[in-house]
C-alpha positions in Angstrom: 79.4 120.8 159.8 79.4 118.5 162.9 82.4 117.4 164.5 83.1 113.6 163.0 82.8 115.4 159.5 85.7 117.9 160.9 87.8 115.5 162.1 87.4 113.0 159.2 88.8 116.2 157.0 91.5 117.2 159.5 92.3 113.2 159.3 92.1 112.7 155.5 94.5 116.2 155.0 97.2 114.8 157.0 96.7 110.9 155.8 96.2 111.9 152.0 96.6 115.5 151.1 99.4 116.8 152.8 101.4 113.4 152.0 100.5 114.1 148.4 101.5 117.7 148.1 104.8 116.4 149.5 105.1 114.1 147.3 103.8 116.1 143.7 106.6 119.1 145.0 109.5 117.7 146.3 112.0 115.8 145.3 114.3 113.6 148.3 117.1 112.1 147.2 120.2 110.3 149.8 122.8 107.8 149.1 124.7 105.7 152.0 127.7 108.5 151.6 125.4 111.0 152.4 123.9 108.9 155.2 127.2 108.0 156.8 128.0 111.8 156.7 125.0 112.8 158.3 125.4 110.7 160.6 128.8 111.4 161.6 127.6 115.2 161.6 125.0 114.2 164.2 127.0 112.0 166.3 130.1 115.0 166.4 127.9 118.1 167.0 125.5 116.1 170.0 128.8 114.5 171.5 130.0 118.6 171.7 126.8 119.3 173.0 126.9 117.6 175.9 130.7 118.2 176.6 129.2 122.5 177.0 126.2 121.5 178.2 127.1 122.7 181.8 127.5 126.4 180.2 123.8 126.0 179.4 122.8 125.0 182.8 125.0 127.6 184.3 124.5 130.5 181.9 122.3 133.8 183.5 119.3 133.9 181.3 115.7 132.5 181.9 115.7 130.8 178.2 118.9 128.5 179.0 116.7 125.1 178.9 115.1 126.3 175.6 118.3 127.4 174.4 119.4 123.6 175.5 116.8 122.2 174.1 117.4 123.8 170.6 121.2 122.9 171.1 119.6 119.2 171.6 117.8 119.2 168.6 120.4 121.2 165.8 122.5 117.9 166.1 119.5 116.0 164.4 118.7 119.1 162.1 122.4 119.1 160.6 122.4 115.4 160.1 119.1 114.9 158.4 119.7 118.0 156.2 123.5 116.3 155.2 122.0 112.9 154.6 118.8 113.7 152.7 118.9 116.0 150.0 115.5 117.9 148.9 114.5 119.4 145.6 111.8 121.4 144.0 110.3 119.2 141.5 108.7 122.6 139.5 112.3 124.1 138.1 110.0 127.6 137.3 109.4 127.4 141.4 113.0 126.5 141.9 114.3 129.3 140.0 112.0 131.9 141.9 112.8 130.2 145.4 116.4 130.5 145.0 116.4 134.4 144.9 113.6 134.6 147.5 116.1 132.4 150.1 119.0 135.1 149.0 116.6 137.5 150.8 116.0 135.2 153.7 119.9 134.0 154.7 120.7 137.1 155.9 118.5 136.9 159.1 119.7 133.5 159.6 123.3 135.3 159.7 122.2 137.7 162.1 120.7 135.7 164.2 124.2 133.7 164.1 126.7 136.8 164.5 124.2 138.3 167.4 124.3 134.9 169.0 128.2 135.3 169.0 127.4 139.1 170.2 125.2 137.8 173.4 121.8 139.0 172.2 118.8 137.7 170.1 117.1 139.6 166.9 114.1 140.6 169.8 116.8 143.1 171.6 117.9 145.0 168.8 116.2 148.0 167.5 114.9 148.5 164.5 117.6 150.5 162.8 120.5 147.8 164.1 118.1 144.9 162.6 117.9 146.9 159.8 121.3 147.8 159.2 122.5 144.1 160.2 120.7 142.8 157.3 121.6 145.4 155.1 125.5 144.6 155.9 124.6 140.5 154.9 122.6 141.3 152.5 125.4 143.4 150.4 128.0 140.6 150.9 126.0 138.0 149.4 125.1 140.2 146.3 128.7 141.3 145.5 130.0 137.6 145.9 126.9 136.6 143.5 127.4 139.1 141.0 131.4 138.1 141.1 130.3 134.2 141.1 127.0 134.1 139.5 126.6 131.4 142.0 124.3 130.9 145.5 126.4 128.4 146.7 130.4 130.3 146.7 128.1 133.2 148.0 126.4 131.9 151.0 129.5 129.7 152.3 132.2 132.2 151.7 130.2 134.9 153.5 128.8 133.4 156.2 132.0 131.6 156.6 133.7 135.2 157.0 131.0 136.8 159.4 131.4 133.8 162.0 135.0 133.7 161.4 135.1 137.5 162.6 131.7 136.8 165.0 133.6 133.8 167.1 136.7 136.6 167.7 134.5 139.4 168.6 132.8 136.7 171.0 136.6 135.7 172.5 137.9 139.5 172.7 134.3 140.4 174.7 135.8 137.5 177.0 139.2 137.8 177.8 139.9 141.9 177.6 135.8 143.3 177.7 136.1 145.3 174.5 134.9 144.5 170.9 136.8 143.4 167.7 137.6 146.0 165.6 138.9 146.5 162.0 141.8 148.2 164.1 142.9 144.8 165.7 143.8 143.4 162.5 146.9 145.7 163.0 148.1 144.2 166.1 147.1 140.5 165.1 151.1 139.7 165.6 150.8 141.0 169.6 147.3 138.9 169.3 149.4 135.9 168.2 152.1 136.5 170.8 149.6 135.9 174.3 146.8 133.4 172.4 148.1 130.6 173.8 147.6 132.3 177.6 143.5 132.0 176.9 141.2 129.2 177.5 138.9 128.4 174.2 136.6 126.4 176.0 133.2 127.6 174.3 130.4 129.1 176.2 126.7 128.4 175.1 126.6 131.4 172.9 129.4 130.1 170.7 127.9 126.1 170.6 124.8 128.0 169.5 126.1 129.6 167.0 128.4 126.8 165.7 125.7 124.5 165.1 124.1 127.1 163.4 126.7 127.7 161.1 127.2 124.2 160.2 123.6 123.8 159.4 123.8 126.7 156.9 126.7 125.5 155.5 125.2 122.0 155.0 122.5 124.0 153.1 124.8 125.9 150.9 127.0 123.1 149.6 123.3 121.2 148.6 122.4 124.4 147.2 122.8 124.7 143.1 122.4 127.1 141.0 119.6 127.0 138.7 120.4 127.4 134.9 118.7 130.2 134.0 118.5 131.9 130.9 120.9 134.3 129.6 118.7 137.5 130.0 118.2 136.2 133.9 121.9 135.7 134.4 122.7 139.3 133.3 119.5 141.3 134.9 120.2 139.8 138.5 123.8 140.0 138.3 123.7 143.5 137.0 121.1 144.5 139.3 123.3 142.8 142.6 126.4 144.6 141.9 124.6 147.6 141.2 122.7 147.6 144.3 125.6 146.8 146.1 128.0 149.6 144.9 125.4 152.2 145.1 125.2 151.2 148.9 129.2 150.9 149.1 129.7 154.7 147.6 126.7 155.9 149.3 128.6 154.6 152.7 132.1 155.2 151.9 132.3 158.4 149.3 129.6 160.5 151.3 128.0 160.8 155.0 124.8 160.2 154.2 124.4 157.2 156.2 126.6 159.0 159.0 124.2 162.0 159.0 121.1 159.4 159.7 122.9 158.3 162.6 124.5 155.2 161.0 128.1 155.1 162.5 129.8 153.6 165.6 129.6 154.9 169.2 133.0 156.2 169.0 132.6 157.0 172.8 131.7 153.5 173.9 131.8 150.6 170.9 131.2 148.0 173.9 127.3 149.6 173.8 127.0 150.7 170.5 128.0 146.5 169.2 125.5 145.1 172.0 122.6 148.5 170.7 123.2 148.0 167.6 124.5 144.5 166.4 128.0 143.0 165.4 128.2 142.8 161.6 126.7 146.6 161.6 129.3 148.1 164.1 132.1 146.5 162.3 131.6 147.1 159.2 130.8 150.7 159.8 134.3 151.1 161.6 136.1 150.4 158.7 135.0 153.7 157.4 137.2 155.4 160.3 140.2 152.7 159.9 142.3 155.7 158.6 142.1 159.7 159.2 141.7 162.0 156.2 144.9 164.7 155.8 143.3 168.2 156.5 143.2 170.9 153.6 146.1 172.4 153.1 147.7 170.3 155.4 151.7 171.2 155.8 154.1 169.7 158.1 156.5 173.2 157.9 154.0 175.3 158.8 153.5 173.5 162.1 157.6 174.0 162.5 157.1 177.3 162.0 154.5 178.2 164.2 156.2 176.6 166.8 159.2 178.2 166.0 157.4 181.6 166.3 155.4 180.6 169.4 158.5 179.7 171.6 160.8 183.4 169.9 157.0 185.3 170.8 157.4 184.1 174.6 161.2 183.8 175.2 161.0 180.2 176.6 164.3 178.7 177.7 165.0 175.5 177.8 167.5 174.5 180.6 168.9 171.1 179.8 171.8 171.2 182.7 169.7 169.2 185.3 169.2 165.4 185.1 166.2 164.2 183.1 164.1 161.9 185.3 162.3 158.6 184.0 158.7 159.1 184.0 156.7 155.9 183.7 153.0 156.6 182.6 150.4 153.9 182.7 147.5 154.1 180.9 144.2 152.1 181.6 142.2 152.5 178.4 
């Protein structure tokens, strides 16, 4: 095969052939609404763009103009992906895509949620990938076998995990420890100083929120197939199985804990950056509350110190002044 024959079929597959498969498999629809949306969309995120675009220049990694240059080009992304709306013209191939993508969404979260966490899918080891995806993965199959819908699933979840992400992101910011489950407790103190912080975003977060909204753009365009009855019931009954297995497994036993899969109690700043956001996190909650020991009695802890001070003949001599003691603690 000479060259002119090589180029004449490299010129005829993009002129004719890959038009055509385009054209036999897809379906794109848009209306002006949509148009004027998507527009709107692109106009908003590249205006915000800009406004942080100094925290690109500025920010202390050798990828900031690539990670600029995908911040340039999400804008467009978002707004195409609002305006036009593309279908699978095969339903049987539309049916099968939709539970591949529930597969596939989860590494777009991660990547999203790490974003927020200061490090890219590349950094993290295998087991924090791993159990990153496993967390997503879970979420979106509980919310499907509730729903029986892609679309509440993939917005309500990802909508969560950012939700919690872009708070992790602020807490590493203004105090240099994570967000945990524990916080949630002192959310009224948290309330009490917000208003001392500055919220301008950083690159990570822009990052991260343009992601978002392009996923979220996805998920409202994404409907549910009508499957058949026997579909609906195997992959609902086999997503909440799947899913509770994991969430015993986790919580009831420590299986997972005896693999190694629970925080760094002794430093949670390096076990969220070792081992991902959405792992660490939801593994705390395991630990939100201790266990009472067997045979746990408050009288018998009376009584031993009853016995311990009689055994040693301590005295207690209240007639001096009591002092103030201030103790400050720098945890």
């Amino acid at each position: 095969m000479n060259i002119n024959s090589i180029k004449n079929s490299v010129f005829s597959f993009f002129q004719h052939k890959l038009p055509q498969f385009f054209s036999n498999s897809f379906k794109v629809t848009s209306s002006k609404t949509s148009k004027i949306i998507g527009a709107v969309i692109f106009a908003v995120t590249l205006i915000g763009v800009i406004i942080c675009v100094n925290s690109f220049v500025s920010a202390e990694t050798s990828f900031r103009w690539l990670l600029l240059a995908i911040a340039l080009a999400l804008p467009f992304i978002s707004g195409v992906s609002a305006a036009f709306t593309v279908r699978l013209k095969s339903e049987k191939i539309d049916k099968i895509w939709h539970f591949i993508f529930i597969f596939i969404l989860p590494l777009i979260s991660v990547t999203i949620t790490e974003c927020l966490n200061g490090i890219f899918i590349y950094d993290m080891t295998y087991l924090g990938f791993f159990g990153n995806y496993l967390v997503f993965l879970v979420f979106y199959f509980v919310f499907f076998a509730l729903t029986g819908s892609f679309r509440v699933s993939y917005i309500v979840v990802t909508t969560l995990f950012f939700g919690l992400g872009v708070a992790h992101a602020y807490l590493m910011e203004f105090r240099g420890t994570p967000f945990l489950p524990m916080d949630f407790l002192s959310i009224t103190t948290a309330m009490g100083v917000a208003n001392t912080y500055n919220y301008m975003p950083n690159y990570k977060i822009v990052l991260a929120a343009l992601m978002f909204i392009f996923v979220i753009i996805v998920s409202i365009k994404t409907k549910t197939p009508k499957y058949n009855l026997a579909t609906k019931i195997v992959s609902r009954t086999f997503t909440a199985t799947f899913s509770i297995i994991l969430l015993l497994l986790f919580f009831g036993t420590n299986v997972f804990a005896d693999m190694g899969i629970k925080p760094d109690f002794w430093n949670q700043t390096r076990g969220y950056r070792n081992y991902g956001f959405a792992f660490n996190f939801f593994c705390n909650t395991k630990y939100l509350y201790m266990s009472e020991p067997t045979d746990y009695n408050p009288d018998k802890i009376k009584d031993y110190v009853e016995g311990v001070i009689d055994k040693n003949e301590t005295i207690i001599d209240d007639s001096y002044e009591k002092p103030n003691i201030i103790c400050i603690m720098n945890e």
